[in-house]
PDBQT receptor file of N, H, CA, C and O in Angstrom, charges set to zero:
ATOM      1  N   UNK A   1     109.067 159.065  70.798  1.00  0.00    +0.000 N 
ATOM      2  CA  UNK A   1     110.455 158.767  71.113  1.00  0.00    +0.000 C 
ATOM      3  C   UNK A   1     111.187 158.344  69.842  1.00  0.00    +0.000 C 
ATOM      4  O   UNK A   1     110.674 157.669  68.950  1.00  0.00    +0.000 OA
ATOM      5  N   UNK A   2     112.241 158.737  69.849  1.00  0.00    +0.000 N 
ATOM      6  H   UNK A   2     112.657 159.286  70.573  1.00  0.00    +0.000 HD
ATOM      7  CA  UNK A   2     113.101 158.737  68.852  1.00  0.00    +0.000 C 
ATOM      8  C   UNK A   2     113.953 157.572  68.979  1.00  0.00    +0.000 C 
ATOM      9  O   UNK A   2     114.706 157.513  69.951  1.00  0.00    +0.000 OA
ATOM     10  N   UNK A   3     113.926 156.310  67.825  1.00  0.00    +0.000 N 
ATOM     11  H   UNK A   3     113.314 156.357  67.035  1.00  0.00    +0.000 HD
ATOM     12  CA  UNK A   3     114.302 154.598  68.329  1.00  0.00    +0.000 C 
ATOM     13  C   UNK A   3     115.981 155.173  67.488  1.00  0.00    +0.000 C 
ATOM     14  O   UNK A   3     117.053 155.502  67.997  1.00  0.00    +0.000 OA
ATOM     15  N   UNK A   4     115.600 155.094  66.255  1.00  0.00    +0.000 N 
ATOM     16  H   UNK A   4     114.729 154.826  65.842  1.00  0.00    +0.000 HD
ATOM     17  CA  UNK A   4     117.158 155.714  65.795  1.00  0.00    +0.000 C 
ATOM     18  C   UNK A   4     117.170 156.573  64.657  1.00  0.00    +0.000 C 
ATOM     19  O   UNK A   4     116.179 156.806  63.963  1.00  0.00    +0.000 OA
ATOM     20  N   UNK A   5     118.893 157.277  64.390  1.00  0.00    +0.000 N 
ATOM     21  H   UNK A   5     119.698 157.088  64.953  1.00  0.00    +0.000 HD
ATOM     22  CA  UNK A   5     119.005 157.746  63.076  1.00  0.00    +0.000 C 
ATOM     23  C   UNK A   5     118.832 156.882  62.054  1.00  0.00    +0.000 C 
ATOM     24  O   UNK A   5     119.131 155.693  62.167  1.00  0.00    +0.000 OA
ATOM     25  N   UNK A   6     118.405 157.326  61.117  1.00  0.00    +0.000 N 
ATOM     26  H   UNK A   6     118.163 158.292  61.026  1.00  0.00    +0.000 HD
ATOM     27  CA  UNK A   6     119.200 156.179  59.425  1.00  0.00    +0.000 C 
ATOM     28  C   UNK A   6     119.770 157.059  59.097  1.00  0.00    +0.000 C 
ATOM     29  O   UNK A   6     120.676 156.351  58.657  1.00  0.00    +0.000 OA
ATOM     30  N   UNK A   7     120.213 158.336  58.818  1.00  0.00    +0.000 N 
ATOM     31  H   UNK A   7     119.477 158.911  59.175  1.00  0.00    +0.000 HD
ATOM     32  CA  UNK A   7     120.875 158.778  57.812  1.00  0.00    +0.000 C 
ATOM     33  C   UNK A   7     120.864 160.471  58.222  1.00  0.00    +0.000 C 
ATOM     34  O   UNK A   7     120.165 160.985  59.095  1.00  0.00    +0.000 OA
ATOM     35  N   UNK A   8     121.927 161.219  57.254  1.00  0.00    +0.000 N 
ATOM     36  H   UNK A   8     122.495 160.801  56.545  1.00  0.00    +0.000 HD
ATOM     37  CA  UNK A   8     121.405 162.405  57.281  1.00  0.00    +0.000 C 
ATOM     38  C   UNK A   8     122.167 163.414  56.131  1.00  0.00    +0.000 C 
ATOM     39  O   UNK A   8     123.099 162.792  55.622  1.00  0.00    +0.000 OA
ATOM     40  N   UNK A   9     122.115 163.968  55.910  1.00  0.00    +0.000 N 
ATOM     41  H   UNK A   9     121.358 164.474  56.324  1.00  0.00    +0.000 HD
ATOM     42  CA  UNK A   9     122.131 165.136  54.668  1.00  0.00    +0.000 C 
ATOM     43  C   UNK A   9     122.750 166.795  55.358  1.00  0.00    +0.000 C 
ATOM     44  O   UNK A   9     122.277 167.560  56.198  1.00  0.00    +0.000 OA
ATOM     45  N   UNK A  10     124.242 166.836  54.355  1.00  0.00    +0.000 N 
ATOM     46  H   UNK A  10     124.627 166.215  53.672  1.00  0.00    +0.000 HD
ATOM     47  CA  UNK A  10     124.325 167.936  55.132  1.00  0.00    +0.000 C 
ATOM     48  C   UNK A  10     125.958 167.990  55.803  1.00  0.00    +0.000 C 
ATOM     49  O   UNK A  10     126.775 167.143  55.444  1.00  0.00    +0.000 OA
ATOM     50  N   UNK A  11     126.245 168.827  56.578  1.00  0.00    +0.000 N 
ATOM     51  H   UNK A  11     125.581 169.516  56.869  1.00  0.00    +0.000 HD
ATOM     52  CA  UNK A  11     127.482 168.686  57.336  1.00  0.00    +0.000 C 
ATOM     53  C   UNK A  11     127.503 169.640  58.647  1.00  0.00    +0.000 C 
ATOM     54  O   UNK A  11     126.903 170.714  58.703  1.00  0.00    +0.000 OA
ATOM     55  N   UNK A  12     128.268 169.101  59.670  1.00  0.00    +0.000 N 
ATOM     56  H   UNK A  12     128.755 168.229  59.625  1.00  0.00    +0.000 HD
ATOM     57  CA  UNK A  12     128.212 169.924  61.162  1.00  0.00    +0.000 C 
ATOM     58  C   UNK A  12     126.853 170.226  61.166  1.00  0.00    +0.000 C 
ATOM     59  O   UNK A  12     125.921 169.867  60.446  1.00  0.00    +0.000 OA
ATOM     60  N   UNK A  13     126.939 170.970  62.139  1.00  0.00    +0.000 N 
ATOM     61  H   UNK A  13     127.696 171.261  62.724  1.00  0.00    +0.000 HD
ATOM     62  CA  UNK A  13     125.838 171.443  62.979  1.00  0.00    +0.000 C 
ATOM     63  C   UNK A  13     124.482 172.094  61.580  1.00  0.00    +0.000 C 
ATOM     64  O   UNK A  13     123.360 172.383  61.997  1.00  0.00    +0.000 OA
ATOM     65  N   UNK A  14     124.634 172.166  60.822  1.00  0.00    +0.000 N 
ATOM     66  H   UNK A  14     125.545 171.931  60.483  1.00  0.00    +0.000 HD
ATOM     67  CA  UNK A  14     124.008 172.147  59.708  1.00  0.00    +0.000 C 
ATOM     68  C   UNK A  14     123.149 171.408  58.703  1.00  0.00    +0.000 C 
ATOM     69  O   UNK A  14     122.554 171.654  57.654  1.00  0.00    +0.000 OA
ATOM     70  N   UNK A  15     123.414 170.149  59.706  1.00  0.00    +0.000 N 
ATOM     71  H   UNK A  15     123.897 169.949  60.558  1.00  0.00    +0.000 HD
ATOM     72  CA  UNK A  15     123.060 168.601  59.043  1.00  0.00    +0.000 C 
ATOM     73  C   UNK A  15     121.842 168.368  59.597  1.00  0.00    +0.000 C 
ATOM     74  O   UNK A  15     121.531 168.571  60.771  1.00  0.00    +0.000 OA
ATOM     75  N   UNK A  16     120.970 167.819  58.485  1.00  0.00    +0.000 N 
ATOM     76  H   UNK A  16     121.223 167.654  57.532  1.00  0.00    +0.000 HD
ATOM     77  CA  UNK A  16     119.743 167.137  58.918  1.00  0.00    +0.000 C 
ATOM     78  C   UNK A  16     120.001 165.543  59.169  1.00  0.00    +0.000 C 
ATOM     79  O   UNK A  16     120.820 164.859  58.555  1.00  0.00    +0.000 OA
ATOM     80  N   UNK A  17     118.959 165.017  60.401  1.00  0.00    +0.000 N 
ATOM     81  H   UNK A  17     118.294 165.572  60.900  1.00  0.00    +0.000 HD
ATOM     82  CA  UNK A  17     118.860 163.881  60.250  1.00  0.00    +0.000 C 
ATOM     83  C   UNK A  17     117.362 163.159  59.981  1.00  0.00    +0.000 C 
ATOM     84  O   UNK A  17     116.297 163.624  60.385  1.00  0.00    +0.000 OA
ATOM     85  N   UNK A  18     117.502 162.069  59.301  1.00  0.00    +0.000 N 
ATOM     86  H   UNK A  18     118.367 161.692  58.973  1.00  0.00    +0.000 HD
ATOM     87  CA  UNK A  18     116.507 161.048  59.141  1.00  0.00    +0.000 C 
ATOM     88  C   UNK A  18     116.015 160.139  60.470  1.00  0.00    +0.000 C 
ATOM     89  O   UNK A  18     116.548 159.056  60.715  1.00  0.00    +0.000 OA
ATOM     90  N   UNK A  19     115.363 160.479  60.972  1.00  0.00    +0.000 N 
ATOM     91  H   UNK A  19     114.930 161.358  60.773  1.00  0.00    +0.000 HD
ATOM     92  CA  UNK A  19     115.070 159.877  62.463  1.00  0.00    +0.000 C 
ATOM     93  C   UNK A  19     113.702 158.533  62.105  1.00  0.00    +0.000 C 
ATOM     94  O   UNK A  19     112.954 158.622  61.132  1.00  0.00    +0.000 OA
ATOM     95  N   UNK A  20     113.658 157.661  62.877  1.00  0.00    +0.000 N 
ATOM     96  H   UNK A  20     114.265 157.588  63.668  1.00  0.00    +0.000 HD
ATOM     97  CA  UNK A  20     112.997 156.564  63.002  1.00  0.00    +0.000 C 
ATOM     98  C   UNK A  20     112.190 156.838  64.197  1.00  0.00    +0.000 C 
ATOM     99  O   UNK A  20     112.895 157.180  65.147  1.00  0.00    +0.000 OA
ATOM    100  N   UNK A  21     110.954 156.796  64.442  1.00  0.00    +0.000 N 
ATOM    101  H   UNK A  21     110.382 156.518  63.671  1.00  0.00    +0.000 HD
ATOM    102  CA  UNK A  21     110.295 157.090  65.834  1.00  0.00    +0.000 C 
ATOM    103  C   UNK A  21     109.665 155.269  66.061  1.00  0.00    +0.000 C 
ATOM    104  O   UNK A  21     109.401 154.405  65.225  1.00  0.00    +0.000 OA
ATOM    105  N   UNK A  22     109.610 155.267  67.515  1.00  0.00    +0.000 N 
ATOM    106  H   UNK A  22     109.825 155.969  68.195  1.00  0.00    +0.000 HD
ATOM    107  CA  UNK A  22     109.033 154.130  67.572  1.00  0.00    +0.000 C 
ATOM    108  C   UNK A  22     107.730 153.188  66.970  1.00  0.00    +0.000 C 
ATOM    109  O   UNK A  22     107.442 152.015  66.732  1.00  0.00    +0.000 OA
ATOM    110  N   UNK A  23     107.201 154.468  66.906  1.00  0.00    +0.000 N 
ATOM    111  H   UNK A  23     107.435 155.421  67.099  1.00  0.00    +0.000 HD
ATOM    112  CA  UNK A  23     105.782 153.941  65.623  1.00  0.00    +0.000 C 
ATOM    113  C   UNK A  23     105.811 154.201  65.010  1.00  0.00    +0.000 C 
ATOM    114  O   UNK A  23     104.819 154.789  64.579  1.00  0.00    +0.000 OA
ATOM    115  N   UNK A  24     107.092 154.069  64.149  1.00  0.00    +0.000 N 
ATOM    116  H   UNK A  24     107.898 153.592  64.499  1.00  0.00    +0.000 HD
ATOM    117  CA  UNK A  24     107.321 153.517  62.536  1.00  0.00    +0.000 C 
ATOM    118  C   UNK A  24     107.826 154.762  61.766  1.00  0.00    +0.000 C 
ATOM    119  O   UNK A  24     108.875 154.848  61.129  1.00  0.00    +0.000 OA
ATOM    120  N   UNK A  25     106.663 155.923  61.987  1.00  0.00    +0.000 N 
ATOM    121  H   UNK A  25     105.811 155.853  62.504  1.00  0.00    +0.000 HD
ATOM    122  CA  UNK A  25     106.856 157.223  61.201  1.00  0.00    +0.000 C 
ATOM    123  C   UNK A  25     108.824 157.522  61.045  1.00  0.00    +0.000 C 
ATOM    124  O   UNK A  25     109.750 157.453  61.854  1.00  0.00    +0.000 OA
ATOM    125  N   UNK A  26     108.753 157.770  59.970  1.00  0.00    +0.000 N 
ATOM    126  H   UNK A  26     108.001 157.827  59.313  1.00  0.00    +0.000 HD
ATOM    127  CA  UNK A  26     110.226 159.013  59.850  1.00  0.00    +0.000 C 
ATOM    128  C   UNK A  26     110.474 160.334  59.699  1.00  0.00    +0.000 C 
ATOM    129  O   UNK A  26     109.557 160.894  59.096  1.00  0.00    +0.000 OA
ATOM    130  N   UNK A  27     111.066 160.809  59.910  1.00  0.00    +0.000 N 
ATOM    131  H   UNK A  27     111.810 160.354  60.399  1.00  0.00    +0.000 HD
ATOM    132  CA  UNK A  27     111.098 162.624  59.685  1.00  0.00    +0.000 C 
ATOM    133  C   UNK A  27     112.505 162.784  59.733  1.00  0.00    +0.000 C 
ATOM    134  O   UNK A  27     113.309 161.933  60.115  1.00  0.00    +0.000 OA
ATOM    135  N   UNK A  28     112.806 164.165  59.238  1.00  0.00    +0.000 N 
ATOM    136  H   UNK A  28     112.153 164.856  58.928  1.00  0.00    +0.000 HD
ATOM    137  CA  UNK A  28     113.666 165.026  59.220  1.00  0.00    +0.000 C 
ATOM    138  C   UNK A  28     113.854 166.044  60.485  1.00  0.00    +0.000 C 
ATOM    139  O   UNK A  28     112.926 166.779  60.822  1.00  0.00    +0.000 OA
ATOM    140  N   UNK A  29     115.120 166.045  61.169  1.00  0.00    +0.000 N 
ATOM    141  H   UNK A  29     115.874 165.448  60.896  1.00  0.00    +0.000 HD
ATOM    142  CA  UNK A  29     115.088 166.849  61.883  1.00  0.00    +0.000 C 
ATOM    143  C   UNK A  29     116.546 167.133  62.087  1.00  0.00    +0.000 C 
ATOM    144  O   UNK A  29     117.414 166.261  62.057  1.00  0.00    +0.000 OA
ATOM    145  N   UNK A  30     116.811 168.715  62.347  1.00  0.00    +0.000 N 
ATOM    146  H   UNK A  30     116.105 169.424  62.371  1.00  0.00    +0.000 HD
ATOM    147  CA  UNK A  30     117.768 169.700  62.166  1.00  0.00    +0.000 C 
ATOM    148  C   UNK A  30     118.541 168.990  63.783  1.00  0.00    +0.000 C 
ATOM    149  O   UNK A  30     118.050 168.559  64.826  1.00  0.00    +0.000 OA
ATOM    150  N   UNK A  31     119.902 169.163  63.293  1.00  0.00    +0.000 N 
ATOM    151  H   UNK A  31     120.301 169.513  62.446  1.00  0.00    +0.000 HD
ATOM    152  CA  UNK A  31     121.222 169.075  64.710  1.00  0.00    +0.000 C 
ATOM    153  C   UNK A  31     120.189 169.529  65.795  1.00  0.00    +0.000 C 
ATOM    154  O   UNK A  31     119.524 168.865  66.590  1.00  0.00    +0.000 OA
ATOM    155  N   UNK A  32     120.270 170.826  65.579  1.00  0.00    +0.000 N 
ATOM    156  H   UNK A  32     120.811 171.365  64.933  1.00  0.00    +0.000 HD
ATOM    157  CA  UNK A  32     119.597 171.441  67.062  1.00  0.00    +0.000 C 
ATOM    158  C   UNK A  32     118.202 170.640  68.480  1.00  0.00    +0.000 C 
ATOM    159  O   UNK A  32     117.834 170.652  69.654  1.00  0.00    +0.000 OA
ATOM    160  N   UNK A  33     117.975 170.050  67.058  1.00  0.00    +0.000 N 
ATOM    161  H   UNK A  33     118.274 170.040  66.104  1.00  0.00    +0.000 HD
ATOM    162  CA  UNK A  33     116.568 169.034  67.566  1.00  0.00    +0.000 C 
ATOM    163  C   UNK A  33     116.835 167.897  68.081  1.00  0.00    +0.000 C 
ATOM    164  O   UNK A  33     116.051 167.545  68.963  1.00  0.00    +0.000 OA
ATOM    165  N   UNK A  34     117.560 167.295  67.869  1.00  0.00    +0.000 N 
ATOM    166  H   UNK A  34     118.197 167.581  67.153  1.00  0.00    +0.000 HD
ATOM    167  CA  UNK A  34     118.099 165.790  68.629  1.00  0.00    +0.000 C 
ATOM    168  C   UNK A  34     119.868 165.913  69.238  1.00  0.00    +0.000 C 
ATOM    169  O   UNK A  34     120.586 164.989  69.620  1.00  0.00    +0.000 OA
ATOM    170  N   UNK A  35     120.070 166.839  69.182  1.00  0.00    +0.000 N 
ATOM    171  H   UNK A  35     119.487 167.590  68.872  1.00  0.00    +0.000 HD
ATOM    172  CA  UNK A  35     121.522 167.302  69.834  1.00  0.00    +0.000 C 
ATOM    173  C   UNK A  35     121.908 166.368  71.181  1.00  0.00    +0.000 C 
ATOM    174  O   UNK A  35     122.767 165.513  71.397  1.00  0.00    +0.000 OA
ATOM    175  N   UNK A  36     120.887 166.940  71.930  1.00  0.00    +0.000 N 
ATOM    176  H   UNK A  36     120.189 167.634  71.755  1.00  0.00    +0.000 HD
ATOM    177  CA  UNK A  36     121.179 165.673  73.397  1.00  0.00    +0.000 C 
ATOM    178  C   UNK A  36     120.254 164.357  73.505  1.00  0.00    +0.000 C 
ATOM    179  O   UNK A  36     119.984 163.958  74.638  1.00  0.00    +0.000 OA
ATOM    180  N   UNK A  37     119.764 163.676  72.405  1.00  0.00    +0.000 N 
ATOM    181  H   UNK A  37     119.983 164.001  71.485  1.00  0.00    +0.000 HD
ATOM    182  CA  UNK A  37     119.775 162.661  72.157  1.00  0.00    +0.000 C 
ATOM    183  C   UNK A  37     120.704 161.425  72.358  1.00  0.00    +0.000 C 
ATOM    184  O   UNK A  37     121.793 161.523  71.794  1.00  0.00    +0.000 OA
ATOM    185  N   UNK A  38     120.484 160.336  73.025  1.00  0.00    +0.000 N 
ATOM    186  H   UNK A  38     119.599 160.256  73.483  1.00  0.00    +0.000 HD
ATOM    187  CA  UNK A  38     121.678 159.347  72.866  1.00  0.00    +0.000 C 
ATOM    188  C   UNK A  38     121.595 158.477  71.620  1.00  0.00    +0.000 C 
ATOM    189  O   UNK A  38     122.506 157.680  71.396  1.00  0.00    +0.000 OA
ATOM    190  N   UNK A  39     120.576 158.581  70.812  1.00  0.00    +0.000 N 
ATOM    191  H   UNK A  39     119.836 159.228  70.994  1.00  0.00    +0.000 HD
ATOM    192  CA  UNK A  39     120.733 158.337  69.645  1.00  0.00    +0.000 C 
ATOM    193  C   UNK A  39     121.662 158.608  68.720  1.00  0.00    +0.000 C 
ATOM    194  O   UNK A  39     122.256 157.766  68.047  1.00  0.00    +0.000 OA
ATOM    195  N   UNK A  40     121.852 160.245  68.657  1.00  0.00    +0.000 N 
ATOM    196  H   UNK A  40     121.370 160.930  69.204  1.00  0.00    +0.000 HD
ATOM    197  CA  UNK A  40     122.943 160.899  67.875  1.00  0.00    +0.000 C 
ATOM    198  C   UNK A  40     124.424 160.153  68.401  1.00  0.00    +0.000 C 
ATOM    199  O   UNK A  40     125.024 159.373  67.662  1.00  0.00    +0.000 OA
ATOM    200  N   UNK A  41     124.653 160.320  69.044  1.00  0.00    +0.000 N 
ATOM    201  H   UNK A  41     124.165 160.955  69.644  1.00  0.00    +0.000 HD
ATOM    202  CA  UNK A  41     125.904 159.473  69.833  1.00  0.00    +0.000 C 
ATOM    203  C   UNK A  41     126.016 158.248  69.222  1.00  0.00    +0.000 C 
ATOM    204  O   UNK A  41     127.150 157.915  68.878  1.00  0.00    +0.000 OA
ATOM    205  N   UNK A  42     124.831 157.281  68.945  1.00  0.00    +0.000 N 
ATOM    206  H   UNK A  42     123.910 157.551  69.225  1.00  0.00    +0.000 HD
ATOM    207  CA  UNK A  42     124.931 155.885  68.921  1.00  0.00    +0.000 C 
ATOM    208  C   UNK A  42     125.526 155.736  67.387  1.00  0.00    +0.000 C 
ATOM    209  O   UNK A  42     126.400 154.929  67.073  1.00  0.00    +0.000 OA
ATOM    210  N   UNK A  43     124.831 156.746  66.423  1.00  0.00    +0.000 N 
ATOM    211  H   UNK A  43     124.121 157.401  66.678  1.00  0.00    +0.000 HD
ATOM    212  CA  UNK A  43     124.714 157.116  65.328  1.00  0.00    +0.000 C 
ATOM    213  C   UNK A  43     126.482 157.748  65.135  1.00  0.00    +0.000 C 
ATOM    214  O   UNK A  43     126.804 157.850  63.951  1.00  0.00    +0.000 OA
ATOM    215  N   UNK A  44     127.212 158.018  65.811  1.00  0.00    +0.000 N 
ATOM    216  H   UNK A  44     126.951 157.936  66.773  1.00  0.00    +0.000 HD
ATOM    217  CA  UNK A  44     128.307 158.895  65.304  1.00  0.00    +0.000 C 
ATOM    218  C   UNK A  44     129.532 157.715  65.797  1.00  0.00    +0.000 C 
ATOM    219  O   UNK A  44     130.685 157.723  65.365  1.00  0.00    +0.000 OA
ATOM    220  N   UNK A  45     129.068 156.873  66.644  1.00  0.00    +0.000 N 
ATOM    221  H   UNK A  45     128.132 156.866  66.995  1.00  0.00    +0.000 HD
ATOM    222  CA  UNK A  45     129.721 156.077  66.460  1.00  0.00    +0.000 C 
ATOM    223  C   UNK A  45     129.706 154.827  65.497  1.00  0.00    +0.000 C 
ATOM    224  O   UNK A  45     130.573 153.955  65.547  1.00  0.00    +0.000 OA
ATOM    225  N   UNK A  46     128.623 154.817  64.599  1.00  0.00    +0.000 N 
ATOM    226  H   UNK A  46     127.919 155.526  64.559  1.00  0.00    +0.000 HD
ATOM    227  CA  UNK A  46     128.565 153.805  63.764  1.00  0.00    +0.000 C 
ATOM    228  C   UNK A  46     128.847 154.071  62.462  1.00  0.00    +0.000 C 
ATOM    229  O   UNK A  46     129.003 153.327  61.493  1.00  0.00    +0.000 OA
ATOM    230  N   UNK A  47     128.909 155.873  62.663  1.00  0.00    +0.000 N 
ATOM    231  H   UNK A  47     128.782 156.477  63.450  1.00  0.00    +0.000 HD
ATOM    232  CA  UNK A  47     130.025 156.516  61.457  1.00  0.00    +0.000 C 
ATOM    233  C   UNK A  47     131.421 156.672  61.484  1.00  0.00    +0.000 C 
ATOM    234  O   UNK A  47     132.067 157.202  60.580  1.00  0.00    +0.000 OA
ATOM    235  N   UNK A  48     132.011 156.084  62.805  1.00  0.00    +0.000 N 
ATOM    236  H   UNK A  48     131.487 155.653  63.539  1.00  0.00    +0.000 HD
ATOM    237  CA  UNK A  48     133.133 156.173  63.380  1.00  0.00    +0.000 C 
ATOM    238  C   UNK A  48     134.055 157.454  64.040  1.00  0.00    +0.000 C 
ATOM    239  O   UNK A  48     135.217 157.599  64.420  1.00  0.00    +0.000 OA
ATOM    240  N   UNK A  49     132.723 158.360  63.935  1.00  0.00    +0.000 N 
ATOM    241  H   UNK A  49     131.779 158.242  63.626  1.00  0.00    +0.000 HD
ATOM    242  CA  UNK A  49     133.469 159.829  64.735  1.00  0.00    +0.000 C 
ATOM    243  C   UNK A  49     133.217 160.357  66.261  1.00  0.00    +0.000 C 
ATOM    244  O   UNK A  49     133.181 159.588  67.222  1.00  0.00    +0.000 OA
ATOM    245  N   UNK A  50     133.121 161.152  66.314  1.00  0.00    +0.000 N 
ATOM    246  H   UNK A  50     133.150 161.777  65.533  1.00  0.00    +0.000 HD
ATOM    247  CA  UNK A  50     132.983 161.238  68.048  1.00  0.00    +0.000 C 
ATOM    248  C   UNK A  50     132.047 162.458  68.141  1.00  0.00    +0.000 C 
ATOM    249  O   UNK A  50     131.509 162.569  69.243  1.00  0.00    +0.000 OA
ATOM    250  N   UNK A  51     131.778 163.267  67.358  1.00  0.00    +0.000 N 
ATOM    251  H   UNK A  51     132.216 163.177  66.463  1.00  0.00    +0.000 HD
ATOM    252  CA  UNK A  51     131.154 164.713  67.663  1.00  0.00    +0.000 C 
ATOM    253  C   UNK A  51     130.814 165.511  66.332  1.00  0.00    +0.000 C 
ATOM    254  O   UNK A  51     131.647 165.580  65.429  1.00  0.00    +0.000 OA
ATOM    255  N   UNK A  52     129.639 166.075  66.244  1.00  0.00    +0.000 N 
ATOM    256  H   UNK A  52     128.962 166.019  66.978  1.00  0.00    +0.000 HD
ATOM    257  CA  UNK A  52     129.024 166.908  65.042  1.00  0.00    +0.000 C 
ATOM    258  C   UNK A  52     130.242 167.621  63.939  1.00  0.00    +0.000 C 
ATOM    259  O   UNK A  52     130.272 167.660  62.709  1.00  0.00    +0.000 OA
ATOM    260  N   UNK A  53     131.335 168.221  65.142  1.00  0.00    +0.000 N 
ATOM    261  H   UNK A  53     131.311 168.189  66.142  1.00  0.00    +0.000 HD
ATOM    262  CA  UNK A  53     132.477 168.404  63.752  1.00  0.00    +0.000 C 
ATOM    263  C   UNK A  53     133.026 167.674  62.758  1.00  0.00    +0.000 C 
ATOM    264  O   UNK A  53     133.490 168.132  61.714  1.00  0.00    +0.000 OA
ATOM    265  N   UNK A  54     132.966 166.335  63.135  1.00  0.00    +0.000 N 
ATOM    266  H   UNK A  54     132.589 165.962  63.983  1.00  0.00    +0.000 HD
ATOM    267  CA  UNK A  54     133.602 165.691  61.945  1.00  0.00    +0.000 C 
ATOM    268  C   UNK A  54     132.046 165.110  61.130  1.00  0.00    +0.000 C 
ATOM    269  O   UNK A  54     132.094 164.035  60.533  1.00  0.00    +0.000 OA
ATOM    270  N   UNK A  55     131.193 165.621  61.157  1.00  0.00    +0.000 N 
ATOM    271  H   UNK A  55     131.154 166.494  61.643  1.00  0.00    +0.000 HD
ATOM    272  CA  UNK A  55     130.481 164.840  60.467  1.00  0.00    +0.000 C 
ATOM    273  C   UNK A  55     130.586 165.657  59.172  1.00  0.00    +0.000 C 
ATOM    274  O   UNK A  55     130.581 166.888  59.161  1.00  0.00    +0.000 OA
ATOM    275  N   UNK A  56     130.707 164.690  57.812  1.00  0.00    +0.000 N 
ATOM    276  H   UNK A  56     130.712 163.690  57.821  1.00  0.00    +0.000 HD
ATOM    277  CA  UNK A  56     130.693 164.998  56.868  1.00  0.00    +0.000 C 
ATOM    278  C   UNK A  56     129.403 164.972  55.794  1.00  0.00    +0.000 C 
ATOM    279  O   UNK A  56     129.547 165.394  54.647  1.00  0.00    +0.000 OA
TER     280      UNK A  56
């Protein structure tokens, strides 16, 4: 399970993210992969946007 983003590299739907799993590990994983995640959500609001288009 995926606890949260830290970060990610990239722009729109093109963007990787840095994911945190509950046991500790991190990885990289492409929009497509955590898309309906409520993580991503939690994450776009703490960048202050609302949806993958504005991510810069």
């Amino acid at each position: 399970t995926v606890n949260k983003i830290l970060s990610h590299q990239g722009s729109h739907s093109d963007a990787k993210f840095k994911v945190l799993w509950t046991s500790g590990n991190k990885t990289w994983l492409p929009y497509g992969e955590i898309a309906h995640l409520h993580v991503l959500t939690d994450y776009f609001e703490i960048l202050g946007i609302n949806n993958i288009s504005h991510l810069t």
